[in-house]
N, C-alpha and C positions, 0 to 999 in steps of 0.2 A: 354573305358577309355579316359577320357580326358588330354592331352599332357600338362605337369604344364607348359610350354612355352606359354601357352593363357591367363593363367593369368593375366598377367602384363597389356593387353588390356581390362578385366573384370573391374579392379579395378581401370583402369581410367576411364572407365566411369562413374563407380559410384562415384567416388570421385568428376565428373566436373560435379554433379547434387547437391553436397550438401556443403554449405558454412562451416557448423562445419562436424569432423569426427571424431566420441568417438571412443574412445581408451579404451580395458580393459588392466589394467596391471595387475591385476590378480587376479584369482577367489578360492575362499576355500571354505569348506562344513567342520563345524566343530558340534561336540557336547561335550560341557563342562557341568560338575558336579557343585552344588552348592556351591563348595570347592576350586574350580580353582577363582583364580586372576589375575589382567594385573596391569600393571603400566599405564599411563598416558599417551597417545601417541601423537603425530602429525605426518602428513604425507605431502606430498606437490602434491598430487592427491587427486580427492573424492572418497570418500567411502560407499557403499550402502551397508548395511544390509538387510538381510531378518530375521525374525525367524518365525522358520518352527512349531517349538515345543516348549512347554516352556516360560518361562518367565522373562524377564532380565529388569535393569536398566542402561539406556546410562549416564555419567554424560560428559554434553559439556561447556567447559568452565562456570564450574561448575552451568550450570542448570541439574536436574534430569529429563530425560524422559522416562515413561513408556512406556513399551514394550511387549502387549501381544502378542499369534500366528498370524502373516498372517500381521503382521506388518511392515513396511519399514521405513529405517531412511537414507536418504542421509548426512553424513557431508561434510562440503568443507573443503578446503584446510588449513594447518594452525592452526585448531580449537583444542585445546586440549581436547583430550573425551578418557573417561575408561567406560570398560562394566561388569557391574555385575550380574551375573546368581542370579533370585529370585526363582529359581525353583528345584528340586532334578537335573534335566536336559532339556540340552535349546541347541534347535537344531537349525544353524544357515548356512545361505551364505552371504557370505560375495566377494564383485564385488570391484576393484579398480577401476578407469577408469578416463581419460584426453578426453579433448577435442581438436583434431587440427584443427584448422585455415583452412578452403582453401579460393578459390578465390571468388570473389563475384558475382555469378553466375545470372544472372535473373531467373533463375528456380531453385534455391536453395529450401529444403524442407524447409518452413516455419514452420511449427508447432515444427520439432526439433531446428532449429535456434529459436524459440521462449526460448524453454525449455532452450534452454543453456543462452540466457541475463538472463532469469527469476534466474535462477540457479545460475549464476555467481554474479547478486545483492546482493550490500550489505544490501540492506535496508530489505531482506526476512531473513535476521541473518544469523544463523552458523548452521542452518540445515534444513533438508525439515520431515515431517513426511506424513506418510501415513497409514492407517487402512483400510484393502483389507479382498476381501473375497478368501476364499481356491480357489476358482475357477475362481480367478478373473485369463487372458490374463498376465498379468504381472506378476507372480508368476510361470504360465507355460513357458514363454519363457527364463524367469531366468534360470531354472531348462534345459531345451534344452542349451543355451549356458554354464553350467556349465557341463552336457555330451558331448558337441561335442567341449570343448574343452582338454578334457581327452584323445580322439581319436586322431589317426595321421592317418587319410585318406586322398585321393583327392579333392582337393576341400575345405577340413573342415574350413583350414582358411578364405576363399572367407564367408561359410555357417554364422561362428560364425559371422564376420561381417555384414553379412544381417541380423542375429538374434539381436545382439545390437543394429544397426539401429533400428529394429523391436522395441526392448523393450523401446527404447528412444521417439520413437513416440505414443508409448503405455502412457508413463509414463506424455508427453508434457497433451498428452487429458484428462488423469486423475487431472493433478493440474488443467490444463483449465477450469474442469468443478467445482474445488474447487475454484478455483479464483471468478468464475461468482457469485457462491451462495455466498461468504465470501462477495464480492462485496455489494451482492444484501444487504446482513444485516445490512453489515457499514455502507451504504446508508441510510436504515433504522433510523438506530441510528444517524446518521449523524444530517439527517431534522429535527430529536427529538433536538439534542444538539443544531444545530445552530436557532433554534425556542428559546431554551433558552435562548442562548448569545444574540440575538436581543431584548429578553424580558429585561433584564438584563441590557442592556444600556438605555431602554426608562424608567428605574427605577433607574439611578443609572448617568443620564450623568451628575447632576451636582457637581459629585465629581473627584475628581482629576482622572480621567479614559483611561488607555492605554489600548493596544491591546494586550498585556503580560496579564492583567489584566481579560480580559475578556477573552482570551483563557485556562487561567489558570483555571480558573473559569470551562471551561467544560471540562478539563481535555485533550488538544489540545495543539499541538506545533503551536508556532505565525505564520510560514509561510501555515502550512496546515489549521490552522484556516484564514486565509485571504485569502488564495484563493479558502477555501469551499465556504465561506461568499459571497465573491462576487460574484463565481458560481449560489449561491441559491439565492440574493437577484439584484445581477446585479450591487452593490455597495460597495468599500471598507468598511471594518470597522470602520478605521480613518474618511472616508467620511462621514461613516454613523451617526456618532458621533458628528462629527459638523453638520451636519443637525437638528438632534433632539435636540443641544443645540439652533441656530438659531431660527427652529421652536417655541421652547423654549419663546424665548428671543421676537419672536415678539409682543406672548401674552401678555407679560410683556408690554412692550411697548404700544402697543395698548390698552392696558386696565387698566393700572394704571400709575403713575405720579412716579415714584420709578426714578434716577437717571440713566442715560446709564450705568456710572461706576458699581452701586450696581447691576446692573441688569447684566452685563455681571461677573460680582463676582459670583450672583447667580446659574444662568446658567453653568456654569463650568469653562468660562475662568481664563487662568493666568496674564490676564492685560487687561485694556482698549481699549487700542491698537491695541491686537491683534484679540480683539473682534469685534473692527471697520474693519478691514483690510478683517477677515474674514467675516464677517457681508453684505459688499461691493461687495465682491466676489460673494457671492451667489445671495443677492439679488439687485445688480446693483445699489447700492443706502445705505447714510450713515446709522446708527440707529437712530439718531436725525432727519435726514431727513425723516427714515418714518413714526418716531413719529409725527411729524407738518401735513406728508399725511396723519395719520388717523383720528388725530385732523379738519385737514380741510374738510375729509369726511361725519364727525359726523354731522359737522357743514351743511353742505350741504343740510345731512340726511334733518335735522331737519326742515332746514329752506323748502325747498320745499321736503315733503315727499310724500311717492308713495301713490297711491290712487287704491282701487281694483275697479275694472270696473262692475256693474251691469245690464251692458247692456247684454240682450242675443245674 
């Protein structure tokens, strides 16, 4: 038998290896009837379900989530969610748990400090889901920390906390490897959408055309649409826009007698001005001035033109 006086030197070191330290506050093992009801809850810890058996619906800040066997539902903190049995009986565990803070260790476990930012973000909403197999590691070490904490042996408390560790690092690898795939597809879709928005401007810049506009358009928030954009193309939208109005506007210029003003009317701008201004910017020279350059060019052309060489 080990002296519970060792303890206290066990659980610091584990403690000075990991920057976060879950917390259960507390574990059930229930089975309810298709006739049992809850009201509406919030808690100020998360909440992880499992259902063992059976079939239920989560409703969380009133979206419905289905809930077949071998299914896992993390809610965070705050979230208003009621659970409803779709089944005759719906056999469940249900884990509380917090996360403390330690210190900021250079050898903190990474993959659980991963799971907890991940976890803690607002931007992954008000819940995590998961669809496991019976056999999956995570479903077994559930079920171990929900026996050994039923027990009051030596040790158990030390056990149960290497077992949550366990399960939290189980659970970091499992989103891990949904993140990589979710990734991989958004990606996918991504080069599809912003292939579009690109196409979409070279058809469309000489109307009144912002960056709302065109993110709208594929169904993207303006800041994630600007910084995909110039991910994929190496160049703002904005930028990208008066480029292909300029582009635009030289043709014009260079090859018909159309007025600067009409021409930057045409092309997209909202005044003269600021067609000159930009116009200068880009290409280091006014629009009238490069109208006379290709005017002079022509002339050039013409008068002494190129000659192909026959000689071998």
């Amino acid at each position: 038998m080990y002296n519970n006086e060792q303890l206290p030197h066990a659980w610091d070191e584990l403690i000075d290896k990991l920057t976060y330290m879950p917390a259960i506050v507390k574990t059930i093992e229930k089975i309810y009837d298709v006739n049992w009801s809850m009201t509406v809850n919030r808690h100020d810890h998360f909440e992880m379900v499992y259902i063992k058996k059976g079939n239920a619906i989560f409703q969380i800040e009133g979206i419905d989530v289905n809930m077949p066997p071998h299914s896992i539902i993390i809610i965070k903190p705050g979230r208003a969610h009621k659970f409803i049995v779709k089944s005759d009986v719906c056999e469940l565990i249900v884990l509380s748990f917090t996360f403390k803070s330690q210190k900021n260790d250079a050898e903190n476990h990474v993959s659980l400090t991963d799971f907890v930012e991940y976890i803690e973000d607002d931007a992954t909403g008000d819940y995590l889901f998961l669809s496991l197999s019976k056999k999956n590691d995570i479903i077994h070490v559930m079920n171990r920390i929900l026996r050994e904490r039923i027990k009051t042996q030596v040790w158990g408390d030390f056990l149960s906390c290497l077992l949550v560790i366990e399960l939290f690092v189980l659970l970091s690898r499992t989103l891990k490897q949904e993140w990589e795939q979710s990734a991989k597809n958004r990606n996918l879709k991504l080069h599809e959408l912003l292939n579009i928005a690109k196409e979409y401007i070279d058809n469309n810049y000489d109307k009144d055309l912002t960056l709302t506009q065109v993110a709208k358009y594929i169904y993207l928030s303006d800041s994630y649409f600007a910084h995909s954009f110039k991910d994929k193309f190496g160049i703002s939208p904005k930028s990208y826009i008066l480029k292909v109005r300029i582009e635009a506007a030289k043709e014009y210029l260079k090859n018909t007698d159309t007025k600067v003003a009409e021409v930057a009317k045409i092309v997209g701008f909202s005044s003269q001005q600021r067609f000159n201004d930009i116009f200068k910017k880009h290409e280091n020279i006014t629009p009238l001035n490069f109208r006379q350059m290709c005017k002079l060019e022509r002339m050039n052309y013409n008068e002494y033109p190129q000659t192909v060489s026959t000689e071998g």
